[in-house]
PyMOL CGO cylinders between C-alpha atoms (Angstrom):
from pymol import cmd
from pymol.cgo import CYLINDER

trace = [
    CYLINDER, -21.03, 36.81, 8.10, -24.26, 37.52, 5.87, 0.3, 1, 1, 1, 1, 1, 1,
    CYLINDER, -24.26, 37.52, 5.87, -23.06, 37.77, 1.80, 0.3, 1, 1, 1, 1, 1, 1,
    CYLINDER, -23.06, 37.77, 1.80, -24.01, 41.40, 1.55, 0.3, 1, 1, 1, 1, 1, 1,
    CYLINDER, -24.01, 41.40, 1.55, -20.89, 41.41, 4.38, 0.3, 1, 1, 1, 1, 1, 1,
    CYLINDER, -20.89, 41.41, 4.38, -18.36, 38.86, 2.29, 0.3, 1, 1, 1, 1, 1, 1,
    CYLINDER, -18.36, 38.86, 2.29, -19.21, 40.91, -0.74, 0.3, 1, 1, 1, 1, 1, 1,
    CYLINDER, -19.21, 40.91, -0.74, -17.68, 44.00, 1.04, 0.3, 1, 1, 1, 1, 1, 1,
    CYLINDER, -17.68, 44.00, 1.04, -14.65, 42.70, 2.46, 0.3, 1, 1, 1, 1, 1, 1,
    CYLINDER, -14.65, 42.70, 2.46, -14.23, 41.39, -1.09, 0.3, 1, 1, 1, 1, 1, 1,
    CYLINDER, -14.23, 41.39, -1.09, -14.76, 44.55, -2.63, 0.3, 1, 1, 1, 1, 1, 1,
    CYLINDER, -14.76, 44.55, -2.63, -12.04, 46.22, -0.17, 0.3, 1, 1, 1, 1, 1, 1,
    CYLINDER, -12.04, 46.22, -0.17, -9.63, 43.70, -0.58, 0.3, 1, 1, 1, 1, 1, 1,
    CYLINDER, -9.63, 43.70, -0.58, -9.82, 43.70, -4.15, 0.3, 1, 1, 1, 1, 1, 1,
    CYLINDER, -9.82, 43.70, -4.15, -8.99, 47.48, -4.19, 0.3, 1, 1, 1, 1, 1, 1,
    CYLINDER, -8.99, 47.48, -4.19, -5.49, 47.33, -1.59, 0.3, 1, 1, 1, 1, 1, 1,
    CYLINDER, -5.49, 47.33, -1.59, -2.87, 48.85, -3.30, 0.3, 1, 1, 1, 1, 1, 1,
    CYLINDER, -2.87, 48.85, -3.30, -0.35, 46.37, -1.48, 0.3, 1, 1, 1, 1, 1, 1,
    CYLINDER, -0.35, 46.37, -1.48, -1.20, 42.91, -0.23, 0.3, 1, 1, 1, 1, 1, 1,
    CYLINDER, -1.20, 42.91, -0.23, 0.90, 40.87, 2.03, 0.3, 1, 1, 1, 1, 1, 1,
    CYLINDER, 0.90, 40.87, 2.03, 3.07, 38.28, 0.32, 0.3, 1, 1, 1, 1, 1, 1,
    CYLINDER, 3.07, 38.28, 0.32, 5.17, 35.68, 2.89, 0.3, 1, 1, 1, 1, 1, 1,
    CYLINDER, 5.17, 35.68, 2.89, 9.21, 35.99, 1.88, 0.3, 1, 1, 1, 1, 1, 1,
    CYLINDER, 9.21, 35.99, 1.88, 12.25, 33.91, 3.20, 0.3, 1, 1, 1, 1, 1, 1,
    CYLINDER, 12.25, 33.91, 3.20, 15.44, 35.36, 3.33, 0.3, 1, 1, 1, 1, 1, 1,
    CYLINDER, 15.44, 35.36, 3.33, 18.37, 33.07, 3.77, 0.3, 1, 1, 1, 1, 1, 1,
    CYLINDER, 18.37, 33.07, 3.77, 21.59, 33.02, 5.59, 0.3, 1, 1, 1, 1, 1, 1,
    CYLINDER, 21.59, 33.02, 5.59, 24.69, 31.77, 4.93, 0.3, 1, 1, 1, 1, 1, 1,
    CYLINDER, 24.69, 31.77, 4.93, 26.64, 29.37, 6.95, 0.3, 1, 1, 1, 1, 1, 1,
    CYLINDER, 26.64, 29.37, 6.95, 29.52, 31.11, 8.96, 0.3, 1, 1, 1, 1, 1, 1,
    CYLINDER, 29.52, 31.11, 8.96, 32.64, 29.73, 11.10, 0.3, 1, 1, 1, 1, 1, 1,
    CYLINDER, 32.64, 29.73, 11.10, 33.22, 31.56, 14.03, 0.3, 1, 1, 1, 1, 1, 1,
    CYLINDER, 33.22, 31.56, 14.03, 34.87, 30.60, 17.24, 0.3, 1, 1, 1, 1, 1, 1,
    CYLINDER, 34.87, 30.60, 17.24, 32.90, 29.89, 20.33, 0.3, 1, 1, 1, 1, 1, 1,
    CYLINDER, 32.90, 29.89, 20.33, 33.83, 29.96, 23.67, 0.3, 1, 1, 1, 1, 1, 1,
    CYLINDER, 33.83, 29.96, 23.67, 36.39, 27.48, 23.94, 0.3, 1, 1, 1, 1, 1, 1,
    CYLINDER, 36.39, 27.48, 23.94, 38.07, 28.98, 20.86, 0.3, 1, 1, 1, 1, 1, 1,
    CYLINDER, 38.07, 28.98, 20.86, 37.07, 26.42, 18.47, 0.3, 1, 1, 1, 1, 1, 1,
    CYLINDER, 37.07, 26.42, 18.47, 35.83, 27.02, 15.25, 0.3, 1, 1, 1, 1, 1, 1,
    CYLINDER, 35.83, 27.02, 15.25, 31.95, 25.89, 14.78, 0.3, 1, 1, 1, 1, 1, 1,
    CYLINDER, 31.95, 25.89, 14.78, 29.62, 26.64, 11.75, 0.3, 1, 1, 1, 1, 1, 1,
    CYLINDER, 29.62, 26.64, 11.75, 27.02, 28.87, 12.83, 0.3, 1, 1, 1, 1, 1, 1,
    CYLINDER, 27.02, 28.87, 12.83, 23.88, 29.80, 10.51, 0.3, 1, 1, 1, 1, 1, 1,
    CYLINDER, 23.88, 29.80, 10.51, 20.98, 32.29, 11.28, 0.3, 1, 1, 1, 1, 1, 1,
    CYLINDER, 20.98, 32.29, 11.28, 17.50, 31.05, 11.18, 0.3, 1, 1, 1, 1, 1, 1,
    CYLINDER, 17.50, 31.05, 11.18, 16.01, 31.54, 7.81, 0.3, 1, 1, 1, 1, 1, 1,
    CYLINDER, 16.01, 31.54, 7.81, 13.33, 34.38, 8.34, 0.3, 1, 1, 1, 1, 1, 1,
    CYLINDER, 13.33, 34.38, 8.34, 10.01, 34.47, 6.98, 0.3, 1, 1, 1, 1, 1, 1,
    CYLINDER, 10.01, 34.47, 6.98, 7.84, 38.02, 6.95, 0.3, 1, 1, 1, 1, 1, 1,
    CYLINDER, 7.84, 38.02, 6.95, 4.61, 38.92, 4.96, 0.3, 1, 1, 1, 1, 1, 1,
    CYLINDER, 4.61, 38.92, 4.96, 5.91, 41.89, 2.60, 0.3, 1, 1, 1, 1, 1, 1,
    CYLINDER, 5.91, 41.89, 2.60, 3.81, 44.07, 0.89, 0.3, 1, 1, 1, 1, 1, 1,
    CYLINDER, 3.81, 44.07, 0.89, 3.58, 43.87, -2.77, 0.3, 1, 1, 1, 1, 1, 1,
    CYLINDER, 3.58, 43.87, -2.77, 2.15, 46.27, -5.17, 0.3, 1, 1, 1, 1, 1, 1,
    CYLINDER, 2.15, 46.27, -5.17, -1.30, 44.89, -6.54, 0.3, 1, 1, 1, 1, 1, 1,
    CYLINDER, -1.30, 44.89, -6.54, -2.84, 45.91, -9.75, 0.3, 1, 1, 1, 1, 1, 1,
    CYLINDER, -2.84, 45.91, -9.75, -5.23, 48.38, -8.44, 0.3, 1, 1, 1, 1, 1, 1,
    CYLINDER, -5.23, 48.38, -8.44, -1.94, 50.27, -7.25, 0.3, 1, 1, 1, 1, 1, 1,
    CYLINDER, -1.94, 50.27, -7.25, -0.25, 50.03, -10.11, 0.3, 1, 1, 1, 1, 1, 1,
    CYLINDER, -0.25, 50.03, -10.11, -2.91, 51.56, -11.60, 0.3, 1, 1, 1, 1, 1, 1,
    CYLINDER, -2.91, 51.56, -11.60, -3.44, 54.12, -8.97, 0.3, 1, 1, 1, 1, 1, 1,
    CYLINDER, -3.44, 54.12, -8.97, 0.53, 55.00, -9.25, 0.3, 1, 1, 1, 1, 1, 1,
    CYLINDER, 0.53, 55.00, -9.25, 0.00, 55.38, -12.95, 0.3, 1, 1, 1, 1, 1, 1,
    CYLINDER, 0.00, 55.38, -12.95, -2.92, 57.51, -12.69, 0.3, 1, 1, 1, 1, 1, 1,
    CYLINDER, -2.92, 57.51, -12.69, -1.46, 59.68, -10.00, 0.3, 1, 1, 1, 1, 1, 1,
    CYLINDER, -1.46, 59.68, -10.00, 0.15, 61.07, -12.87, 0.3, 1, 1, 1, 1, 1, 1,
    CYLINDER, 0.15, 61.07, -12.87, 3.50, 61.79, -10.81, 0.3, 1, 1, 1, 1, 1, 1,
    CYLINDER, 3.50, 61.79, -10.81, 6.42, 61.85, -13.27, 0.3, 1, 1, 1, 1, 1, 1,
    CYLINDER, 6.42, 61.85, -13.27, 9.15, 61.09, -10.72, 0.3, 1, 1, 1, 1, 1, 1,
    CYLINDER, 9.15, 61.09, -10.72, 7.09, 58.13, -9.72, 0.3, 1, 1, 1, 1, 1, 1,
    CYLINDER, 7.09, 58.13, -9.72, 6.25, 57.08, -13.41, 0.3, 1, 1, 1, 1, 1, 1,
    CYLINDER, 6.25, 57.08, -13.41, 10.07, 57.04, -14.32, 0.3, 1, 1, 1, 1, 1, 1,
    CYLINDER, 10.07, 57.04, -14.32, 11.02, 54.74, -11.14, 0.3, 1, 1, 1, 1, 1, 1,
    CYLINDER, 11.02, 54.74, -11.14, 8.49, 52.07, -12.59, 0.3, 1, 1, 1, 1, 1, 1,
    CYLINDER, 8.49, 52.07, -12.59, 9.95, 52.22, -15.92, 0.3, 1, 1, 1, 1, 1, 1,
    CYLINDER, 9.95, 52.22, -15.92, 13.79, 52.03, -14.58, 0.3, 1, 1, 1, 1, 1, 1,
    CYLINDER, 13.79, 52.03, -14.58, 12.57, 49.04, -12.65, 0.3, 1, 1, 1, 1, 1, 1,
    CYLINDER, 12.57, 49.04, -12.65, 11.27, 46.99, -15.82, 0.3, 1, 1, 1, 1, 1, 1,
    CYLINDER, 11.27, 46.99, -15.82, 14.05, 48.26, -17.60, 0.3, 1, 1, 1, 1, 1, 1,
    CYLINDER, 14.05, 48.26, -17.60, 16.31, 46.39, -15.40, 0.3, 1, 1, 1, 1, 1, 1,
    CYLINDER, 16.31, 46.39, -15.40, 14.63, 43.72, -16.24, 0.3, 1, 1, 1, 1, 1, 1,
    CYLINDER, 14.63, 43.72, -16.24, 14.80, 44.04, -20.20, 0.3, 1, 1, 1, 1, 1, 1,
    CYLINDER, 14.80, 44.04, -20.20, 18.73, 44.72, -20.01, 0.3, 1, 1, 1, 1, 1, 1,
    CYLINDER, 18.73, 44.72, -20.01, 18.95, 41.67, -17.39, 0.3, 1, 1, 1, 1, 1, 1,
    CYLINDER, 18.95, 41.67, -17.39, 17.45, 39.24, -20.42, 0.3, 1, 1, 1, 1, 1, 1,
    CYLINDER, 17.45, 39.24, -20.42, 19.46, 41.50, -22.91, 0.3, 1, 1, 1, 1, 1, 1,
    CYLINDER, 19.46, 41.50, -22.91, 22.50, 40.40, -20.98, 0.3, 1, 1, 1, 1, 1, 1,
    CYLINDER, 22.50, 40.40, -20.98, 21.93, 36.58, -20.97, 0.3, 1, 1, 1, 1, 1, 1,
    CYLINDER, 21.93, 36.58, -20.97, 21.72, 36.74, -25.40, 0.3, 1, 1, 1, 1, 1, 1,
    CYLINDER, 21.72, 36.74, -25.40, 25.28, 39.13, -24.89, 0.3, 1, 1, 1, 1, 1, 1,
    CYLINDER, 25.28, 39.13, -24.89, 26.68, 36.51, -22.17, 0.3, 1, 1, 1, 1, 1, 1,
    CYLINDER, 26.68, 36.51, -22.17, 25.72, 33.55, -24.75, 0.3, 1, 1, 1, 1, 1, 1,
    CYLINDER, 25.72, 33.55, -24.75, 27.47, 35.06, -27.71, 0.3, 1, 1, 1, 1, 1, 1,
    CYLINDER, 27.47, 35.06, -27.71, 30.73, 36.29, -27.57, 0.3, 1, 1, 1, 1, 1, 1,
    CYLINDER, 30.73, 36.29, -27.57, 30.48, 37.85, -31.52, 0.3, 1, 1, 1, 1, 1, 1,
    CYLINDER, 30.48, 37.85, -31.52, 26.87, 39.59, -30.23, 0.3, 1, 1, 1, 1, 1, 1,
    CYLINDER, 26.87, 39.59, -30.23, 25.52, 42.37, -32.83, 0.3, 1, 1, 1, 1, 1, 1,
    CYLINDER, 25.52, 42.37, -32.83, 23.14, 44.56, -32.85, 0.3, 1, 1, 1, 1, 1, 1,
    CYLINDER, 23.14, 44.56, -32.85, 21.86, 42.60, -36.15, 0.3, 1, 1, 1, 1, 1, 1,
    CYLINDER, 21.86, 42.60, -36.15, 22.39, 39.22, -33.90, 0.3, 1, 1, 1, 1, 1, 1,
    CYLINDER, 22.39, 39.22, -33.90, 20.31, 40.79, -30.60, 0.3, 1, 1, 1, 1, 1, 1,
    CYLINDER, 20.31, 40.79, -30.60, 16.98, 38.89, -30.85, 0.3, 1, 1, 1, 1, 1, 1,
    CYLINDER, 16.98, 38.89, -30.85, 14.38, 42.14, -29.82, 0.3, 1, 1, 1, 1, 1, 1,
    CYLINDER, 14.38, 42.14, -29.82, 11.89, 39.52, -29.79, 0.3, 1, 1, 1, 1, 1, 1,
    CYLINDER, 11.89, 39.52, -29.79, 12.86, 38.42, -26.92, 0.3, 1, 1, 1, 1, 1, 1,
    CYLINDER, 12.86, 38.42, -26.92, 13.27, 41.50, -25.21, 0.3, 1, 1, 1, 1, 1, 1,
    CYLINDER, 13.27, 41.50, -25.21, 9.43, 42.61, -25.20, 0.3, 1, 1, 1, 1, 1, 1,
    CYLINDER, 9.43, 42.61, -25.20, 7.71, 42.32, -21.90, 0.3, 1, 1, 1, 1, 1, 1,
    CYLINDER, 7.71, 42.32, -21.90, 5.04, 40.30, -23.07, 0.3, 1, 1, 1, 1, 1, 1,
    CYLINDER, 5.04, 40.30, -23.07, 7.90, 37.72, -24.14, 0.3, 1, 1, 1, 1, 1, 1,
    CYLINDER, 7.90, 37.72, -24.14, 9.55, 38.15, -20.64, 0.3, 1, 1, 1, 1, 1, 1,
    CYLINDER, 9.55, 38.15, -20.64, 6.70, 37.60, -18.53, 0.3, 1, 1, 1, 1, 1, 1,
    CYLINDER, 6.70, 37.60, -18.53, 5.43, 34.28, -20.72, 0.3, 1, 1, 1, 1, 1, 1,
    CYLINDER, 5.43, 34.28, -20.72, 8.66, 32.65, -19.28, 0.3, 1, 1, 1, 1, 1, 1,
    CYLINDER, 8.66, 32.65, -19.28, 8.65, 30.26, -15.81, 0.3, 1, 1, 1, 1, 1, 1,
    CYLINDER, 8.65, 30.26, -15.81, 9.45, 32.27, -13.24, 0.3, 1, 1, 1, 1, 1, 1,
    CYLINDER, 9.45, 32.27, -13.24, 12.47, 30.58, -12.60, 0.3, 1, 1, 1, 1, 1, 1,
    CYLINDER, 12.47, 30.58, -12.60, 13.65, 31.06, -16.55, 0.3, 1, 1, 1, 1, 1, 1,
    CYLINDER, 13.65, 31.06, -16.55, 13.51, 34.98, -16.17, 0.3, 1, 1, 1, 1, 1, 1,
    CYLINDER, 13.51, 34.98, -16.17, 17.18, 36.63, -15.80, 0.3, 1, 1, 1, 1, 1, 1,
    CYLINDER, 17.18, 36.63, -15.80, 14.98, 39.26, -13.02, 0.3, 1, 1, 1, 1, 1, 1,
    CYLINDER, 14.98, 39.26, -13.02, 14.62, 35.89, -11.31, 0.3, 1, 1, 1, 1, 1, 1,
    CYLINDER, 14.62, 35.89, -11.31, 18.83, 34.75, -11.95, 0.3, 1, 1, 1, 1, 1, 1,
    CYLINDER, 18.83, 34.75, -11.95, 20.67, 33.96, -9.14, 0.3, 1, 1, 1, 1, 1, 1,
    CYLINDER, 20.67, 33.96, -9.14, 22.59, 36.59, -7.07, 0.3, 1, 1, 1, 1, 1, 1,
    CYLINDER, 22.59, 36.59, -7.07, 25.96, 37.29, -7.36, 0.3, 1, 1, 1, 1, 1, 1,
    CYLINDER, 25.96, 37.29, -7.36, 26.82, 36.53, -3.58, 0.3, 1, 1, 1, 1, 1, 1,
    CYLINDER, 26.82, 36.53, -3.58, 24.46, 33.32, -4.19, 0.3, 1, 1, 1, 1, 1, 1,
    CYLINDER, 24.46, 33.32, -4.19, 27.02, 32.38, -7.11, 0.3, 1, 1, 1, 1, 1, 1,
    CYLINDER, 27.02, 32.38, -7.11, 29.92, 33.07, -5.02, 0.3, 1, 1, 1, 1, 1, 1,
    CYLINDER, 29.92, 33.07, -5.02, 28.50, 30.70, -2.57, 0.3, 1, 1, 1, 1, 1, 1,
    CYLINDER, 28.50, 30.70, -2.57, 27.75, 28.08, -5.00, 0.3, 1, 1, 1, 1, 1, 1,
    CYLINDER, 27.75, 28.08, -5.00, 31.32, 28.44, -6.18, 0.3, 1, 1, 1, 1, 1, 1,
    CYLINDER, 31.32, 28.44, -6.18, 33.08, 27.31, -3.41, 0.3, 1, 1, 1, 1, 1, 1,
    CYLINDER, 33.08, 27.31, -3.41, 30.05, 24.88, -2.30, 0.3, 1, 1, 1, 1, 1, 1,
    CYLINDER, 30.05, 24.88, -2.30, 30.13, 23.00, -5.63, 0.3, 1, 1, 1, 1, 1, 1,
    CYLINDER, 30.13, 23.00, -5.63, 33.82, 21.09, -5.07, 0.3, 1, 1, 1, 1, 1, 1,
    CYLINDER, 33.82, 21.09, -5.07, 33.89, 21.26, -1.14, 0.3, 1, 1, 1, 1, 1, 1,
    CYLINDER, 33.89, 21.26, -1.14, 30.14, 18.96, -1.58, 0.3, 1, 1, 1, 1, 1, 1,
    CYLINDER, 30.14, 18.96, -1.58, 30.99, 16.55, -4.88, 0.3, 1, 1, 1, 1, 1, 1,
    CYLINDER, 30.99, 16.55, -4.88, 34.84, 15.55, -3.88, 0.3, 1, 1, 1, 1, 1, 1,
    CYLINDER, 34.84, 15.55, -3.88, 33.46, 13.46, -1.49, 0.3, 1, 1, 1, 1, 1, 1,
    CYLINDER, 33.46, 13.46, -1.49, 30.28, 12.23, -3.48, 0.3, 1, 1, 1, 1, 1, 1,
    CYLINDER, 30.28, 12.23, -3.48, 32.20, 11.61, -6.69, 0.3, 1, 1, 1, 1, 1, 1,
    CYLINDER, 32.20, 11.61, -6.69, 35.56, 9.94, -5.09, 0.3, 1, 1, 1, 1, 1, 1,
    CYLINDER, 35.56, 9.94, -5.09, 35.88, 8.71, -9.17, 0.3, 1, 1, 1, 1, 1, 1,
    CYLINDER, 35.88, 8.71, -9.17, 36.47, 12.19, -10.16, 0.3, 1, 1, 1, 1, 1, 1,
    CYLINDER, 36.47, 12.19, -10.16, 39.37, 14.26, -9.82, 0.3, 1, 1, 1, 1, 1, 1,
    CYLINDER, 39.37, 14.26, -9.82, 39.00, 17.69, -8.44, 0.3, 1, 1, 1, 1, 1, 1,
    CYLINDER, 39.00, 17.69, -8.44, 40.22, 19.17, -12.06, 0.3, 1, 1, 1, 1, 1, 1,
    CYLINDER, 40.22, 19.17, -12.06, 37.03, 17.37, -13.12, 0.3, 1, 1, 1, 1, 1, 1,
    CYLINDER, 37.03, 17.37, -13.12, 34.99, 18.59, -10.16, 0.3, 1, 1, 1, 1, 1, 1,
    CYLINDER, 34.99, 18.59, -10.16, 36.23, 21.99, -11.01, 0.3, 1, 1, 1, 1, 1, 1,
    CYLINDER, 36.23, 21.99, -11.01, 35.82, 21.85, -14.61, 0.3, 1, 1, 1, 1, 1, 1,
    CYLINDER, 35.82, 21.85, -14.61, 32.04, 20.79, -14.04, 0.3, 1, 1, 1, 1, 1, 1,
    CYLINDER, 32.04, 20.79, -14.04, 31.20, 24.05, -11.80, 0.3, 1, 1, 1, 1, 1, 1,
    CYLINDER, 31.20, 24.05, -11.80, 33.10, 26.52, -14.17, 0.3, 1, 1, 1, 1, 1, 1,
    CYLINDER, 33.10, 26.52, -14.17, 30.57, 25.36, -16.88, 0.3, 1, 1, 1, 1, 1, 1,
    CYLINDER, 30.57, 25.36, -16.88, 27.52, 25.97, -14.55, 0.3, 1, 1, 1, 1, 1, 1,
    CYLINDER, 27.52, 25.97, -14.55, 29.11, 29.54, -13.62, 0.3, 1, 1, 1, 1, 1, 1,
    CYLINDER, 29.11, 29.54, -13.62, 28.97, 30.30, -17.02, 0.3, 1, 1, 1, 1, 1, 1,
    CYLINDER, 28.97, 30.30, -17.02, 25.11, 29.21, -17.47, 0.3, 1, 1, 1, 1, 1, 1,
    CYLINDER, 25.11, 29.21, -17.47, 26.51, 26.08, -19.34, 0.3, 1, 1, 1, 1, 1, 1,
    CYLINDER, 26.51, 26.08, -19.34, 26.89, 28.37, -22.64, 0.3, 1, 1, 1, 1, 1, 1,
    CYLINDER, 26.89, 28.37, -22.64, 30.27, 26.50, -23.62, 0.3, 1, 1, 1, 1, 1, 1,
    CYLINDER, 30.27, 26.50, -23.62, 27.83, 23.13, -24.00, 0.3, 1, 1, 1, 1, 1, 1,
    CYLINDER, 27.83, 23.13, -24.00, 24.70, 24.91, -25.28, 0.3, 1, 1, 1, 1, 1, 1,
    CYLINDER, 24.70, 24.91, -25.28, 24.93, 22.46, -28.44, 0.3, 1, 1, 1, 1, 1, 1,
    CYLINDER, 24.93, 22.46, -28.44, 25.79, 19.19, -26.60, 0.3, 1, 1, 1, 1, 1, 1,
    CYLINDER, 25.79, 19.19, -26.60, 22.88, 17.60, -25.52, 0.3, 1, 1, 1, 1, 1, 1,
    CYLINDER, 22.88, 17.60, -25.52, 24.65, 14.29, -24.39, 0.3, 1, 1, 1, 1, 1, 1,
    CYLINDER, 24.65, 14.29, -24.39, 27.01, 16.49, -21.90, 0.3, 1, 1, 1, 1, 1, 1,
    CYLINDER, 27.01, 16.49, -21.90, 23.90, 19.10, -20.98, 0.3, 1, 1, 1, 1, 1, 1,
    CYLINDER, 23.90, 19.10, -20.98, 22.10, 15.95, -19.54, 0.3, 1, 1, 1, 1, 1, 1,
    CYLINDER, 22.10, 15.95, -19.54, 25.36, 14.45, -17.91, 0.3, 1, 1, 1, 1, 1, 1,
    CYLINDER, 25.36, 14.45, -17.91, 25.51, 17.49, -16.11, 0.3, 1, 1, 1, 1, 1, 1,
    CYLINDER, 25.51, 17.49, -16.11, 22.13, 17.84, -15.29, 0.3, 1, 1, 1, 1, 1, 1,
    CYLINDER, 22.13, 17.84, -15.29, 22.56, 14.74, -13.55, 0.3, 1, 1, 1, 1, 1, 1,
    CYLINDER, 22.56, 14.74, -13.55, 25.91, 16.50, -11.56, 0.3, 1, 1, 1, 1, 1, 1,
    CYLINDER, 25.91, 16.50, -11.56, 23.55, 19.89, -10.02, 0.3, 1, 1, 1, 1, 1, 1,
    CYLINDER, 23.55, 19.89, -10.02, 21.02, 17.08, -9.20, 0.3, 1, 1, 1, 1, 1, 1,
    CYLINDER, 21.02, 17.08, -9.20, 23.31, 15.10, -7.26, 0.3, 1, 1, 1, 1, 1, 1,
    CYLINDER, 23.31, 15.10, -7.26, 25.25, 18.11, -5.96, 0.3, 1, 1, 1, 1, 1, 1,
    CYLINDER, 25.25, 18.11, -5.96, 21.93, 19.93, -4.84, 0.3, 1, 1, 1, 1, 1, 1,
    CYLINDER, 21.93, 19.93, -4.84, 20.80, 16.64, -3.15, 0.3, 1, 1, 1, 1, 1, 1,
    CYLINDER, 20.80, 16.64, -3.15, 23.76, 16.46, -1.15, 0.3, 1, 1, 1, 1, 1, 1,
    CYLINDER, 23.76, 16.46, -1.15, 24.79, 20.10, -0.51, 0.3, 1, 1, 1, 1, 1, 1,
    CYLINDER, 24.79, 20.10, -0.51, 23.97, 21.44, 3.22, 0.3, 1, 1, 1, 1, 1, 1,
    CYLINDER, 23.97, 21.44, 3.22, 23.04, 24.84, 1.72, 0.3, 1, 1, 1, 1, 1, 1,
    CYLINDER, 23.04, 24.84, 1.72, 19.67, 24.09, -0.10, 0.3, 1, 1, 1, 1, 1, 1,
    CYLINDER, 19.67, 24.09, -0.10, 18.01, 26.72, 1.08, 0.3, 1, 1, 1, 1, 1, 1,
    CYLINDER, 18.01, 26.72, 1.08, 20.17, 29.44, 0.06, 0.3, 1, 1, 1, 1, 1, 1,
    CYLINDER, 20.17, 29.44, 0.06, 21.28, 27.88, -3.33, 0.3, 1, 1, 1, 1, 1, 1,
    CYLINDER, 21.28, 27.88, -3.33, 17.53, 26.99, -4.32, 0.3, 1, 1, 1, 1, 1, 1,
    CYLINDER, 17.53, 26.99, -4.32, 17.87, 29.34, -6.99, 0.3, 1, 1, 1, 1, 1, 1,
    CYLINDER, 17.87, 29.34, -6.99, 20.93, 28.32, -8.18, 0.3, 1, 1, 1, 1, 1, 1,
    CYLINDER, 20.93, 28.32, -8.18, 19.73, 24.77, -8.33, 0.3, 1, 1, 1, 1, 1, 1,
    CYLINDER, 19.73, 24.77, -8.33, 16.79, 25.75, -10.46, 0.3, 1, 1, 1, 1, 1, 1,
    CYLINDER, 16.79, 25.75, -10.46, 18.29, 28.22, -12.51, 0.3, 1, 1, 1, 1, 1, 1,
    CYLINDER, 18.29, 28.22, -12.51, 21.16, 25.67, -13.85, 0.3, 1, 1, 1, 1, 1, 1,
    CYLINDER, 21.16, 25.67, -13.85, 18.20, 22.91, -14.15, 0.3, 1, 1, 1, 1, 1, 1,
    CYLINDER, 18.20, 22.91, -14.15, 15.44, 25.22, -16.20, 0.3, 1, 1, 1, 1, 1, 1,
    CYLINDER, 15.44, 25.22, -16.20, 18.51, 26.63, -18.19, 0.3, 1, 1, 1, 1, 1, 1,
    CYLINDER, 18.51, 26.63, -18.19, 19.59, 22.55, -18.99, 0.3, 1, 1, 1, 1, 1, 1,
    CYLINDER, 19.59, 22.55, -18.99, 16.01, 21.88, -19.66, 0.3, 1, 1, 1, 1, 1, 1,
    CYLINDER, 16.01, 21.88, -19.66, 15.57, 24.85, -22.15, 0.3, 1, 1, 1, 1, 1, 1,
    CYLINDER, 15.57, 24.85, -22.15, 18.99, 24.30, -23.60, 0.3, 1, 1, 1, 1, 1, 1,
    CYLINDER, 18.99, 24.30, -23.60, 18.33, 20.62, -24.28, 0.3, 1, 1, 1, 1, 1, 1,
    CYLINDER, 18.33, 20.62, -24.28, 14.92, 21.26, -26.04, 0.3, 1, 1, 1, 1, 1, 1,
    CYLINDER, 14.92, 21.26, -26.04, 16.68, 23.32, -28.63, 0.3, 1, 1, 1, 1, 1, 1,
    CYLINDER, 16.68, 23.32, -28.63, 16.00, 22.14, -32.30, 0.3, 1, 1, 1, 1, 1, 1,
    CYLINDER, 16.00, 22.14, -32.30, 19.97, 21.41, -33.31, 0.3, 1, 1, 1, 1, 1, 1,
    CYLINDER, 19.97, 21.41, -33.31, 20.95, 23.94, -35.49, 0.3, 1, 1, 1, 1, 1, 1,
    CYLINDER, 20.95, 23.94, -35.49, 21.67, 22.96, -39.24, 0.3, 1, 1, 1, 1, 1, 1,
    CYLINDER, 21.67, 22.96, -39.24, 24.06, 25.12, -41.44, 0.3, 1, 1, 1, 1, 1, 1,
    CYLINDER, 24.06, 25.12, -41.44, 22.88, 25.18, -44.69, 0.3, 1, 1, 1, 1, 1, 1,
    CYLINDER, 22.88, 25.18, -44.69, 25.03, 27.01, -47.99, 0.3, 1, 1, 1, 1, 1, 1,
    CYLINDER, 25.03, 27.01, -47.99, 22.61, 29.66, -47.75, 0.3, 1, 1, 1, 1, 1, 1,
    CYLINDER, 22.61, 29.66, -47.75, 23.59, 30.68, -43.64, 0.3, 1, 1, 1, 1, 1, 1,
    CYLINDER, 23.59, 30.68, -43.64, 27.47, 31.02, -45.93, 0.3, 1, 1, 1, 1, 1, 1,
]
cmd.load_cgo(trace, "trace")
């Protein structure tokens, strides 16, 4: 291919409103009877496709188009994802005000700065939780015989709620960093509770590299 020939396939790739982006969508693990009437795990392949995601030269083109039905999907869509961070601050702090909401953190240009993984867009699912639920004790009773299941338990109700109960316990944040590592080493669902996995982790990580907070007579 001469350059005057790369240059043009350049120049019309560049300018695709959608490229082709590989996904994998997961399954979970089922128990269903087979022919002999005994119950078996079953699990669907994971599948793999090439979706098409929206590039900046049609995001641009959308916004130009002018189209006011259009325009006001795209803003719903990153408004999701404003109230989605919104809700992690409100899920944090039980006493949340409007005077205590940090806006700051609410701005896209905060948002997007963050690891992927870090962003509440990116948060688990709720079925995903659900699954990691009942995955949590049924993998670490067996890996942790030391442990009782209360303790087993106790451990996953802190990750289901994002480890906010511990937020200021760096000693306990790291023990139980150590727990989702070992859990997520040893589960059989890895591939549909990757994002659980690095959710808790990042969280842990972010959590742990707070400054500890002081009180000083002026904060009473």
């Amino acid at each position: 291919m001469s350059q005057d020939n790369v240059a043009s396939a350049a120049a019309v790739d560049t300018n695709l409103p959608y490229l082709p982006k590989e996904m994998s969508f997961f399954f979970r693990t089922k128990k269903q009877k087979n022919e002999l009437g005994e119950e078996v795990e079953v699990k669907r392949p994971t599948v793999k496709l090439n979706v098409p995601v929206i590039t900046i030269d049609g995001l641009v083109a959308l916004l130009n188009e002018g189209n006011g039905t259009k325009i006001a999907g795209l803003l719903s869509v990153l408004e999701d994802v404003i109230y989605k961070q919104a809700k992690e601050q409100v899920d944090e702090d039980e006493s949340i005000t409007q005077d205590k909401l940090d806006v700051n953190k609410l701005t896209l240009d905060y948002i997007l700065s963050l690891p992927p993984s870090s962003r509440s867009s990116n948060a688990p699912t709720d079925e995903q939780w659900k699954l990691f639920e009942a995955d949590y004790p049924a993998t670490m009773a067996p890996v942790q015989p030391e442990r009782t299941i209360e303790q087993i338990n106790l451990a996953r109700d802190l990750f289901l709620k994002k480890l906010t109960p511990v937020k200021d316990k760096p000693p306990m944040l790291n023990v139980l960093k150590s727990y989702i590592a070992l859990w997520f080493t040893h589960t059989k669902q890895q591939e549909e509770l990757a994002t659980v996995f690095e959710y808790i982790n990042q969280r842990a990580d972010a959590l742990i590299a707070q400054p500890p907070k002081v009180l000083t007579l002026d904060a009473i």
